[in-house]
C-alpha positions as CSV (number, residue, x, y, z in Angstrom):
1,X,69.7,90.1,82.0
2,X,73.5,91.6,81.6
3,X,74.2,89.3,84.3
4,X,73.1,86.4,82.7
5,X,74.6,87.3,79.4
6,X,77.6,87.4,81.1
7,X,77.2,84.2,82.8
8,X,76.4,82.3,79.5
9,X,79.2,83.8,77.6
10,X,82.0,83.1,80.3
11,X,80.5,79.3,79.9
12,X,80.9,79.1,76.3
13,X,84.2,80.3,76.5
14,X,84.9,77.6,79.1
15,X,83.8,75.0,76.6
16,X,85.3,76.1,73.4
17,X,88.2,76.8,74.6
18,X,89.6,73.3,73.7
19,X,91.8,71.1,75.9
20,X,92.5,74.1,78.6
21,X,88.4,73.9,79.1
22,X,87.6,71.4,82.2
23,X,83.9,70.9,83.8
24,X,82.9,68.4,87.1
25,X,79.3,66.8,87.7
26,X,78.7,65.9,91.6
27,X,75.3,65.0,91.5
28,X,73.2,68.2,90.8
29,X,76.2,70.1,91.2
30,X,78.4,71.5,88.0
31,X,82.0,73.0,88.2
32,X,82.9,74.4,85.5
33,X,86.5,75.4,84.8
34,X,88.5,75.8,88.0
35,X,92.2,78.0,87.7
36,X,93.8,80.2,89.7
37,X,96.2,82.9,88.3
38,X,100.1,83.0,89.2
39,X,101.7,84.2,91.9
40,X,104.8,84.2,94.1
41,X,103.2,85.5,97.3
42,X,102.0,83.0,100.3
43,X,98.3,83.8,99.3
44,X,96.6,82.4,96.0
45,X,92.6,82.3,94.9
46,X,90.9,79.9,93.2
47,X,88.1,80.6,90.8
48,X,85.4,78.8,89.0
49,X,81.5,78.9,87.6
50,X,79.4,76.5,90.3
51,X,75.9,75.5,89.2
52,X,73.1,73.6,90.5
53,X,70.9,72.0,88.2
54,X,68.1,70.3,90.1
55,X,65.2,72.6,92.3
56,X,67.4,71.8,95.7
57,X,69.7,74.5,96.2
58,X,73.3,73.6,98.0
59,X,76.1,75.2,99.8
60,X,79.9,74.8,98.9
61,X,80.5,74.7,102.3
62,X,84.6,74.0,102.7
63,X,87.9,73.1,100.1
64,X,90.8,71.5,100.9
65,X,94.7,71.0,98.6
66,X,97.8,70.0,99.5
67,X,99.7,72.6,98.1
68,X,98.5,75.1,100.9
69,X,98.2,75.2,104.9
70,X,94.1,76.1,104.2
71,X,91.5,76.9,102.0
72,X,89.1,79.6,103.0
73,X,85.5,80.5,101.3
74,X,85.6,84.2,100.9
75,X,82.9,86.8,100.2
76,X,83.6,89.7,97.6
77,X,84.8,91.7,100.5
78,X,87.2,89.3,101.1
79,X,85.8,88.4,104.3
80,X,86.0,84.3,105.1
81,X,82.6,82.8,105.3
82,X,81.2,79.5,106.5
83,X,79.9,78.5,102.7
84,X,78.8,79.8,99.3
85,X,75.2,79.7,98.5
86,X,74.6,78.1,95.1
87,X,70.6,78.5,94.7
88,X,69.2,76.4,92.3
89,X,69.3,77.0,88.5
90,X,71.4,80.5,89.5
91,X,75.0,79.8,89.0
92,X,77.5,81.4,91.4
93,X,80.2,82.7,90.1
94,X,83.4,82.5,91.9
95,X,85.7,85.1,90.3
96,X,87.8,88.4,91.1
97,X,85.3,91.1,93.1
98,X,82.7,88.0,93.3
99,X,83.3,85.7,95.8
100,X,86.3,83.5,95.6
101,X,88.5,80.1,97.5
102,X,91.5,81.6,99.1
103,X,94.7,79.1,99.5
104,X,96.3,80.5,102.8
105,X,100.4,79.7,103.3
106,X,100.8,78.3,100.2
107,X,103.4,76.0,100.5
108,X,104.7,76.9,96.3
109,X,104.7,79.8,94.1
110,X,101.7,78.8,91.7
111,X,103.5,79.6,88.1
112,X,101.7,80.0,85.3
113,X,100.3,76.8,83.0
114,X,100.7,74.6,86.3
115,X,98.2,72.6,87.9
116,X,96.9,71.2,91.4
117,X,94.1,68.8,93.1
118,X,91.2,70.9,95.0
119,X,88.8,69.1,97.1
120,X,85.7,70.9,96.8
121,X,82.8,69.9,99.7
122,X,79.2,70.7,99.0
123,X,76.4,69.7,101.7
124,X,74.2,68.2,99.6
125,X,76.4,66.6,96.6
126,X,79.5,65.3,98.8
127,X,82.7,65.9,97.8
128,X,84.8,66.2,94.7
129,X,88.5,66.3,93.5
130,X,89.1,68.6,90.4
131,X,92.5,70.1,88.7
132,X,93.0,73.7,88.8
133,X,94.5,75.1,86.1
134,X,97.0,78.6,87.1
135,X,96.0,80.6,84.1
136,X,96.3,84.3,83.7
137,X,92.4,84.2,82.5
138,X,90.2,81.8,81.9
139,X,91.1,79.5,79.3
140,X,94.3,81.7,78.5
């Protein structure tokens, strides 16, 4: 229950956060407000809320942006794994300690209120193109 309490309220703060609040629809699948937080080092995450809203579950099963040499899908331990399991109607949330889209060799310091393209694969939906926002928190 705490979980989804959380869940609900990190999504409202996504949408009434104005301007700096940005959702995606692929199909079944929802993105909801991609951003990464600044950094100098050669090593960024990327973190968002993704949802499926039909019965058929789907994996987010690779990324891609130019502004690094790789994307990797990591687990909470920080491990990289094949995909991320996004069962239906149970959102999985991609944030720090959860797991999370690590951009390997980045080519550019990401500085805070820029932004960048992420492709985002799913095996079910296809593939997407959404802006990530660098953001010291969500909708900051």
């Amino acid at each position: 229950m705490l979980r989804r309490s959380l869940l609900t309220m990190l999504i409202c703060g996504v949408v009434t956060s104005g301007a700096r609040g940005h959702s995606y629809v692929l199909g079944a699948v929802e993105i909801g407000h991609p951003w990464a937080r600044p950094t100098s080092a050669e090593l960024g995450a990327v973190y968002c809320v993704l949802a499926v809203k039909g019965d058929a579950a789907d994996r987010l099963s690779g990324a891609d942006t130019a502004i690094a040499q790789r994307v990797e899908l990591r687990n909470a331990a920080g491990e990289a794994v094949p995909a991320i399991e996004i069962a239906a109607k149970r959102p999985a949330v991609l944030r720090p300690g959860k797991p999370y889209l690590a951009l390997v060799g980045l080519k550019r310091p990401l500085k805070l209120g820029d932004s960048f393209a992420l492709t985002l694969r799913f095996d079910l939906a296809g593939e997407i193109t959404v802006t990530v926002l660098v953001e010291n928190v969500p909708g900051g």
